[in-house]
C-alpha positions in Angstrom: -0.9 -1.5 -3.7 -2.5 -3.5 -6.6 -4.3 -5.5 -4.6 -6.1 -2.4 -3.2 -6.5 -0.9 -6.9 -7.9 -4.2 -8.1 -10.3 -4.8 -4.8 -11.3 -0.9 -4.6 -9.6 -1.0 -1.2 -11.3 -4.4 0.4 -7.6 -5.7 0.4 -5.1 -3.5 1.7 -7.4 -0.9 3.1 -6.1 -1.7 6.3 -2.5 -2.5 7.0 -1.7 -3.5 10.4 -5.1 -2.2 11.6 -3.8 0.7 10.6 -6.2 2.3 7.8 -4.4 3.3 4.2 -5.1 5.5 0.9 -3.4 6.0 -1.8 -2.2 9.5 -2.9 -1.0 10.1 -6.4 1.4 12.9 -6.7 3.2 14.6 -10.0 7.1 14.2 -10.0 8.2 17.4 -9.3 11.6 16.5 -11.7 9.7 13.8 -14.2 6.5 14.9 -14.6 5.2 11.3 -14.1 2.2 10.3 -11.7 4.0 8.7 -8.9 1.3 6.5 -6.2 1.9 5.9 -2.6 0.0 3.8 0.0 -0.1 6.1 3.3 -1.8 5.7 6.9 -4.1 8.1 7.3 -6.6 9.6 10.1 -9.5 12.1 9.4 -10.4 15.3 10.8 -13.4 16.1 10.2 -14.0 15.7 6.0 -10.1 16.7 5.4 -7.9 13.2 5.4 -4.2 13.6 7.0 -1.3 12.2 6.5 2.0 11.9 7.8 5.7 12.8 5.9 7.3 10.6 8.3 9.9 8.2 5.9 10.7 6.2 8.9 12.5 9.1 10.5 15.2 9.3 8.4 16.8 12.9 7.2 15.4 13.3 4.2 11.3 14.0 3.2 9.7 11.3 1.5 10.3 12.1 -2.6 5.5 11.6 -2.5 6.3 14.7 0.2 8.5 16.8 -2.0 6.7 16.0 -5.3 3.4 17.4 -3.4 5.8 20.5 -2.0 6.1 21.1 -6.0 2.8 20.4 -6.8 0.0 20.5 -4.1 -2.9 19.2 -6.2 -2.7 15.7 -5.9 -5.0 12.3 -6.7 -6.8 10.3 -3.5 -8.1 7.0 -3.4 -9.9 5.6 0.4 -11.2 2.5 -0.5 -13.2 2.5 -3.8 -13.5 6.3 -3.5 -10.9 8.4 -5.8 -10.9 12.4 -5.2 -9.0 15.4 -6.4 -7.4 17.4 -3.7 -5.3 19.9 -2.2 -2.2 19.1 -0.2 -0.6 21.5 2.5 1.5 21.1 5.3 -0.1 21.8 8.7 2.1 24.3 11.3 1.6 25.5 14.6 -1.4 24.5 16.9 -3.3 22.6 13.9 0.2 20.7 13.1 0.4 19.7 17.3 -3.0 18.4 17.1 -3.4 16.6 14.2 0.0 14.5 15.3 -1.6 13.6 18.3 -4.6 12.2 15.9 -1.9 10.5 14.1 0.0 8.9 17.1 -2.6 8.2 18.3 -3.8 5.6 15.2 0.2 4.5 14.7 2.8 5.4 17.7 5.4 4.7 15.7 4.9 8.2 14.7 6.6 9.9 17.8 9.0 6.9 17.5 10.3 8.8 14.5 10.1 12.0 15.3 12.4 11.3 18.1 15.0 9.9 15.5 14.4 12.7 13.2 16.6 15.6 12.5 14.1 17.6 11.1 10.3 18.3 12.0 7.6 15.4 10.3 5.6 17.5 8.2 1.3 16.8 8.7 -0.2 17.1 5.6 -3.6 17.9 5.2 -5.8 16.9 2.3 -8.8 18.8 1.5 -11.0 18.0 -1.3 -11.1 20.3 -4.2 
């Protein structure tokens, strides 16, 4: 992660071909700005993001702190943005995790280990 701060995103953009941004959320408990390096795919101008935390029970705390607190910080390569986080359902939720499977299989991997749903988060630019 400070590599892609101090490079504007020419290191660390991409992480196993995989493309990355940073989102920084509020602590939902501290208060503090909390960062996180994420995949993420694009639909459209709205950047998405998977809540995945390797599958295990629990949400990600970047997931639960943006549950608190949806307006959130984005950085894709030397670009930083204010936007709005929300969790994708239904139909929009079944085909933005095909967009995302699609750019890291692992994804499904996960889900199949889950015992909850993944939530898809979208990001749209405020």
């Amino acid at each position: 992660m400070r590599e892609y701060l101090a490079t504007d995103g020419e290191t660390g953009q991409r992480f196993y071909g995989v493309p990355a941004l940073l989102i920084t959320t509020r602590g939902r408990r501290s208060g503090k700005l909390r960062r996180t390096a994420l995949y993420y795919g694009q639909d459209g101008d709205r950047y998405v993001v998977i809540a995945s935390n390797g599958g295990s029970p629990e949400h990600p705390n970047w997931y639960r702190n943006l549950a608190a607190d949806p307006t959130v910080e984005v950085q894709v390569g030397a670009e930083r943005f204010t936007a709005r986080a929300r969790t994708a359902t239904g139909a929009e939720r079944a085909t933005l995790w095909k967009l995302m499977a699609g750019l890291f299989p692992n994804y499904d991997e996960y889900q199949a280990k889950a015992s909850r749903e993944i939530p898809v988060v979208v990001l749209d630019r405020t």
